[in-house]
DRENMARVO-466672 format. One line per 4 residues: their letters; for each residue x, y, z of C-alpha. Coordinates in pm, 1 decimal, decimal comma. Layout:
BEGIN
A	X Y Z  ...
END
This chain:
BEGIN
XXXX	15413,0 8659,1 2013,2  15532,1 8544,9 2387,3  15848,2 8785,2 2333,9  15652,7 9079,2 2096,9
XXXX	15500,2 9219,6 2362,3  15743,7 9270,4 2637,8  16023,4 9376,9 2386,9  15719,6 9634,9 2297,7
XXXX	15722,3 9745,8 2644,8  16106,9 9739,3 2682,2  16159,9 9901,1 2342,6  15887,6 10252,9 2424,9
XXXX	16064,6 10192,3 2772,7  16345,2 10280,3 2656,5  16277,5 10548,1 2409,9  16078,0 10732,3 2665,1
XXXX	16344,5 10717,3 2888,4  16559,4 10878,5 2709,4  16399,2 11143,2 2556,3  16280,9 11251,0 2894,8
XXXX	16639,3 11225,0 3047,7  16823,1 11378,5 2752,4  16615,5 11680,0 2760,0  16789,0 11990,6 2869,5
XXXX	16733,1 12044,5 3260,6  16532,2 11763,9 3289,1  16662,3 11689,7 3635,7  16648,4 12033,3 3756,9
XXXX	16448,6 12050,3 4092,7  16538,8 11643,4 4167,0  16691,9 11629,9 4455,2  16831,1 11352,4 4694,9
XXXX	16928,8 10996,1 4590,9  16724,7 10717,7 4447,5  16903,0 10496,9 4696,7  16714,1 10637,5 5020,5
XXXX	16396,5 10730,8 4812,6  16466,4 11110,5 4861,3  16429,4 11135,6 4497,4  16128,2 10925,1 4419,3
XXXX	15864,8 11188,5 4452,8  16056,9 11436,5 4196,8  16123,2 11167,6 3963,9  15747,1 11072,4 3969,6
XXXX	15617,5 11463,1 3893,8  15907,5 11474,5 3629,2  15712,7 11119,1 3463,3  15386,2 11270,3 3495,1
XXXX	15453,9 11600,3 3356,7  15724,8 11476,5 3020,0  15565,2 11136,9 2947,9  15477,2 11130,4 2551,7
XXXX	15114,6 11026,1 2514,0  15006,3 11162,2 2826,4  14754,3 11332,0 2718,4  14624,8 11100,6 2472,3
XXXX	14600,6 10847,1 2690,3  14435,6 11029,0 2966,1  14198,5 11163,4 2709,5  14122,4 10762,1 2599,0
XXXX	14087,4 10649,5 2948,2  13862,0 10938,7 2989,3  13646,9 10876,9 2658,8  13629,1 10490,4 2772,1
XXXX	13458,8 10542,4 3090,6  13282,3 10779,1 3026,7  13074,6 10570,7 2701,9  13107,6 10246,8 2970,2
XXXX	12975,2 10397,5 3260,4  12861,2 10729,8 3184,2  13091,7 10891,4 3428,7  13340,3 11172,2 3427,8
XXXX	13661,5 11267,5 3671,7  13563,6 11432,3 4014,1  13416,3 11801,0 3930,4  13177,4 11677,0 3658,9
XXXX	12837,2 11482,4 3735,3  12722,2 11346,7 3372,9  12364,0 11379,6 3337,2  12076,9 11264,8 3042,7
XXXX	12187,5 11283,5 2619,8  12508,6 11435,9 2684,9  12431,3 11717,8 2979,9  12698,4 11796,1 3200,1
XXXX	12649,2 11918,7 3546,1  12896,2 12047,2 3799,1  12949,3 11859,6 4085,7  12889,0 12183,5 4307,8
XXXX	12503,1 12113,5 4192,6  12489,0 11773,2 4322,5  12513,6 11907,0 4730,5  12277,8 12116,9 4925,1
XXXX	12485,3 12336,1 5121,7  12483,2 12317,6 5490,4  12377,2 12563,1 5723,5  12695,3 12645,6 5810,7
XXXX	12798,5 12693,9 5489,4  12489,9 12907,5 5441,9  12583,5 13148,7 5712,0  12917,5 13212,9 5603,0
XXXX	12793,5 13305,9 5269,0  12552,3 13547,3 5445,2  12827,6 13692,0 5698,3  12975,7 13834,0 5308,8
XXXX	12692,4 13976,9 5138,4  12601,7 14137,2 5511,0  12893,7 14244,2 5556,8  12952,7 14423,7 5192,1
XXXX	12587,4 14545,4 5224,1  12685,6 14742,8 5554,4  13003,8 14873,6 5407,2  12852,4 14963,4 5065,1
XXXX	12585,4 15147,1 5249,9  12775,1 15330,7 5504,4  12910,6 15507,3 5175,0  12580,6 15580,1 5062,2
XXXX	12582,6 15283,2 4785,8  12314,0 15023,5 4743,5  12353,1 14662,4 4694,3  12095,2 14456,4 4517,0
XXXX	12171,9 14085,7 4453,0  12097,2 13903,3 4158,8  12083,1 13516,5 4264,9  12172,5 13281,1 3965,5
XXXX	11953,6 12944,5 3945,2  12175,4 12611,1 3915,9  12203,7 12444,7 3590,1  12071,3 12136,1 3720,2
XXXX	11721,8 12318,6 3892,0  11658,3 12488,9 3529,1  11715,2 12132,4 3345,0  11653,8 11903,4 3598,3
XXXX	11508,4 11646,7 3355,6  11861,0 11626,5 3230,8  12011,0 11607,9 3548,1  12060,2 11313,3 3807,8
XXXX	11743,0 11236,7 4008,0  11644,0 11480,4 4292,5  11951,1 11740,7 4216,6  11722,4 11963,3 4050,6
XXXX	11506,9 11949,6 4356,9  11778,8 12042,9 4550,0  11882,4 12342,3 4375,9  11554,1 12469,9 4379,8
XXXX	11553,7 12439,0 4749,4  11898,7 12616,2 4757,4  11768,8 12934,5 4581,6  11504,3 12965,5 4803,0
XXXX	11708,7 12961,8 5101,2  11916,6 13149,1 5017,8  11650,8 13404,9 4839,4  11486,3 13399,0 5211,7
XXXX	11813,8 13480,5 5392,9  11839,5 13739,4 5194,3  11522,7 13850,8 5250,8  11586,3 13854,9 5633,2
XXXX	11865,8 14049,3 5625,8  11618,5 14325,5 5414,4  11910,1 14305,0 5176,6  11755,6 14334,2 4789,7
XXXX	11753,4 14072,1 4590,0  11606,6 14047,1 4194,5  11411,6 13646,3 4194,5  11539,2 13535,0 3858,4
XXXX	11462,9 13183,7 3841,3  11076,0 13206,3 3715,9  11245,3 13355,8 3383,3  11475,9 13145,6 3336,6
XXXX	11184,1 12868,2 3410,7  10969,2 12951,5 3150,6  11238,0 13066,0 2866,3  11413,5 12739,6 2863,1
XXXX	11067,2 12600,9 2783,4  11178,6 12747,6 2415,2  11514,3 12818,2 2411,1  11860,1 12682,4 2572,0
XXXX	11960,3 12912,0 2842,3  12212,6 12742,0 3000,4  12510,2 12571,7 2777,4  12499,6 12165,8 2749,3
XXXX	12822,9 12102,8 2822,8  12960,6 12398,7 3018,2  12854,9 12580,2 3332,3  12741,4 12866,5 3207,4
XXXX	12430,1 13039,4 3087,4  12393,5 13116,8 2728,6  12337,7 13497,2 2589,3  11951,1 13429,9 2594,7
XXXX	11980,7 13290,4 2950,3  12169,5 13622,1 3055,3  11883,6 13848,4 2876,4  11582,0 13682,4 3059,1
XXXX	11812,6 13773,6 3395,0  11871,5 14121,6 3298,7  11488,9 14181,5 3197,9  11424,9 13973,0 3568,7
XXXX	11653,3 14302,3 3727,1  11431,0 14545,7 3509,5  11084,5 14451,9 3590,7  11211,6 14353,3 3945,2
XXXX	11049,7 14728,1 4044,6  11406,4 14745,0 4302,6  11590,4 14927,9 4024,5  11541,6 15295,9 3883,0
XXXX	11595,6 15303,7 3513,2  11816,6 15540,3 3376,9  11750,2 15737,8 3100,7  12037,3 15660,3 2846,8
XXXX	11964,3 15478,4 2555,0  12177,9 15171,4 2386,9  12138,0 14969,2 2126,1  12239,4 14594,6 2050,9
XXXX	12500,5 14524,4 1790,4  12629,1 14122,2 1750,3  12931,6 14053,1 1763,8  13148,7 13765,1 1570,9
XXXX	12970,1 13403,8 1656,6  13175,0 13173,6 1915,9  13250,0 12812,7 1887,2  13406,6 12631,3 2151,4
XXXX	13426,3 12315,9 2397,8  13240,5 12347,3 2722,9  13450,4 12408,7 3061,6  13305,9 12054,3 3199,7
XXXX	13404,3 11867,7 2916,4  13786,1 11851,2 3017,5  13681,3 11671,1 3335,4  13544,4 11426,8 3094,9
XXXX	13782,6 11377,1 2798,1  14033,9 11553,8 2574,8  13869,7 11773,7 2265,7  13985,0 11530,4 2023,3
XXXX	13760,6 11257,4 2162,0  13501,9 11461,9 2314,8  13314,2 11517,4 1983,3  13257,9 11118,3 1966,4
XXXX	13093,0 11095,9 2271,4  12835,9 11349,3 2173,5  13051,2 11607,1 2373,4  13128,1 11861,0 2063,7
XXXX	13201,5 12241,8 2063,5  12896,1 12448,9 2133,4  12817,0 12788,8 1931,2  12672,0 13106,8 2103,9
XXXX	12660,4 13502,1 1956,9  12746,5 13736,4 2182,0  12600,7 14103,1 2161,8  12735,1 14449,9 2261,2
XXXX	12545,7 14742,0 2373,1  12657,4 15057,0 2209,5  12490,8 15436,9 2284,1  12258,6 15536,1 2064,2
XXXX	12263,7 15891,3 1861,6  12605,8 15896,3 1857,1  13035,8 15746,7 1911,4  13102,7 15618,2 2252,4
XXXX	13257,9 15867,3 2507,1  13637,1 15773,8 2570,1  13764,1 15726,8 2933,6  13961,9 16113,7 2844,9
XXXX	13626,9 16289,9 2710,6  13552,6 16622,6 2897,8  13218,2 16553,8 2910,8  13167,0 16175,9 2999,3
XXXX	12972,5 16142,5 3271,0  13073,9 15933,2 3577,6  12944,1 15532,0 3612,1  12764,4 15524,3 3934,0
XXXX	12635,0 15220,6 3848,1  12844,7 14847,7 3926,7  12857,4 14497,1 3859,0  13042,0 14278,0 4023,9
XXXX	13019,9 13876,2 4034,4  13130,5 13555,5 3845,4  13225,3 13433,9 3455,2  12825,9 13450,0 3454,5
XXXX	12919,5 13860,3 3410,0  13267,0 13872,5 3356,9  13286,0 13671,7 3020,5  13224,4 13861,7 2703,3
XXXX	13079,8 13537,7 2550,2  12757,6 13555,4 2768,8  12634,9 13918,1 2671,1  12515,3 13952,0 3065,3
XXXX	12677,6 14324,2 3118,4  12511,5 14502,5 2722,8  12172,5 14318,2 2842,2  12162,8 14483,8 3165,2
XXXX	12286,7 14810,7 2962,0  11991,0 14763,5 2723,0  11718,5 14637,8 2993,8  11831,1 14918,4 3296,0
XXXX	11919,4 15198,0 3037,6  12209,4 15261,9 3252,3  12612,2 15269,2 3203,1  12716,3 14987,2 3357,3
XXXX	13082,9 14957,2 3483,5  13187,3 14563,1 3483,7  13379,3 14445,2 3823,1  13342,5 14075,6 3775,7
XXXX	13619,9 13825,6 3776,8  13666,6 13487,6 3620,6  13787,8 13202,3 3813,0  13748,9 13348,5 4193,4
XXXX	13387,9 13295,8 4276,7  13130,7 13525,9 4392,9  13289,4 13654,2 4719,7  13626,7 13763,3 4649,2
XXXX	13586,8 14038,1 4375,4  13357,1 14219,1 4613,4  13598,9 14159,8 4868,1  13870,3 14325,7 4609,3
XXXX	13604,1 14602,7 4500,9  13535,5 14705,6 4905,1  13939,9 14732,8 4963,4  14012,5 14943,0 4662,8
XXXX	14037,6 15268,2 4846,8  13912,9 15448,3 4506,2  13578,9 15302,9 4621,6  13551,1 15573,5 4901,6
XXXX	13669,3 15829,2 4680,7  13426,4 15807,7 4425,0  13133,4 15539,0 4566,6  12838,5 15422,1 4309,5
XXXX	12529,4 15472,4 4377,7  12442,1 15099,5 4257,7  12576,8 14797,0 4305,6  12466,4 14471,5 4104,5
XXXX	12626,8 14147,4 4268,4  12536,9 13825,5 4067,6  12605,5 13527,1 4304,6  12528,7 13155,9 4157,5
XXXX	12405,6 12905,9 4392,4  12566,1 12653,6 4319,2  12867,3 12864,4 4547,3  12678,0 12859,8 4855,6
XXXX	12798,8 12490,8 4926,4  13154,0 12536,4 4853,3  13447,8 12671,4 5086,3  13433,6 12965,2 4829,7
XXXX	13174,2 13102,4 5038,8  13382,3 13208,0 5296,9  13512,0 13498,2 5294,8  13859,7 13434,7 5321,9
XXXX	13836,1 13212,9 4985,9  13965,1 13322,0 4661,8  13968,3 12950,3 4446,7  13640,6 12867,7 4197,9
XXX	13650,1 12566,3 4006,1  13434,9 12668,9 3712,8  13459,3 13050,7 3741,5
END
């Protein structure tokens, strides 16, 4: 047993070696000589990237502190019976980081309306203020406080904004409206929002006339979950795939106009924000359809944050051309403490 072990080591040493070596242009991009260390940093990506039972292990290491001490890699705050928070909800955002994010929406607010387009926000509630009692002491507390700042700046700047939080209060009283393991809202989440916009009073319904069809049931492993553990140990640690049904909103009385139909009438009506809108799987965009009774052209982008498709949406000169006569901007919280904020930001951890 004194000689198993290291001729163990020495033996998957040496395999490992050798299939990373022998594999074709496996030194490509290594440059300089081990000799003066030029190399080292090359040959240390080229480890990290080709090293068999990377992933497994990671996932283990993951899956081990996580059941020992509850915690997850940086980007993931682990909360009560298997909630997952991200760790944008864990940090009121400063002042500074406050004003920035208000220097945007002013900004696309004065543009939008110079065009003769009007900007209402929809302000999403953190994860962690909805489901605080799942969340780590006084975060929920903080969110709250977030939304209502930020609500208020808005408010100052006599720019719009739909106060979504009371529904999303009271429904999760009886039904999950935010995903346990992922960042997101669920389906029912994004209907008590949309019904928030409609009885808000700020919007005019429209007058045409959908109707909900479901679409094929969704299973899959939450976005926070991978700052946690791999998928193949996640379900162990109470961490499985969660399940949602997405809905469409199709026009009554009749097939859906094509984009080359003489007669389809122009979308003056946009929405532009996060995954919250831009991801199929949340129904947000056919239950503003159904609750507005308006056409609803979707802008959103995943993986950019709040601030940089409106940014895209204000320098597409086709905006000018043809300008809505609504725009919808769903903006999370949880962004107003991140460098996403600014302006000049395009990166979003979680969409």
């Amino acid at each position: 047993m004194r000689h198993a072990l290291p001729l163990a080591f020495l033996g998957y040493a040496a395999v490992v070696n050798l299939q990373i070596f022998t594999a074709p242009e496996a030194l490509d991009g290594v440059e300089g000589d081990l000799v003066s260390g030029e190399a080292t940093s090359e040959l240390g990506q080229l480890y990290s990237a080709e090293l068999p039972h990377r992933a497994a292990s990671v996932g283990l290491i993951g899956a081990g502190r996580y059941a020992l001490l509850g915690e997850g890699r940086a980007g993931v705050t682990a909360g009560e019976e298997g909630w997952l928070f991200s760790d944008e909800e864990m940090t009121r955002a400063s002042e500074d980081s406050l004003d920035l994010a208000m220097q945007a929406v002013r900004r696309a607010d004065a543009a939008l309306a110079e065009m003769g387009a009007r900007l209402v926000m929809i302000p999403v509630p953190a994860k962690a203020d909805i489901y605080r009692d799942h969340a780590p002491e006084g975060a929920g507390a903080r969110m709250q406080a977030q939304y209502d700042r930020f609500r208020a700046a808005l408010d100052r700047a006599g720019i719009p904004a739909v106060d979504t939080r009371p529904a999303l209060a009271e429904a999760a009283e009886d039904a999950p409206v935010y995903l346990t393991t992922d960042t997101h809202w669920t389906p029912e989440g994004a209907r008590q929002v949309a019904e928030a916009v409609a009885a808000s009073g700020l919007i005019e319904p429209g007058d045409t006339r959908f109707r909900r069809a479901p679409a094929e049931p969704e299973e899959f492993v939450g976005d926070l979950v991978s700052f946690v553990t791999s998928e193949s140990f996640a379900p162990a640690l109470g961490l499985g795939p969660e399940r949602v049904t997405p809905y469409v909103a199709k026009k009554a009385g009749g097939a859906e106009g094509g984009i080359f139909a003489a007669d389809a009438p122009r979308v003056d009506t946009l929405l532009v924000g996060t995954s919250y809108s831009a991801n199929d799987s949340w129904s947000f965009l056919p239950a503003l359809k159904l609750a507005l009774g308006r056409d609803i052209l979707n802008l959103a982008e995943e993986g950019r944050g709040p601030v940089a498709p409106m940014r895209a949406l204000l320098e597409d000169p086709a905006l000018s051309e043809a300008p809505p006569a609504l725009v919808l901007w769903e903006y999370p919280v949880r962004y107003l403490g991140l460098p996403q904020s600014h302006p000049n930001s395009e990166e979003a951890p979680h969409g």
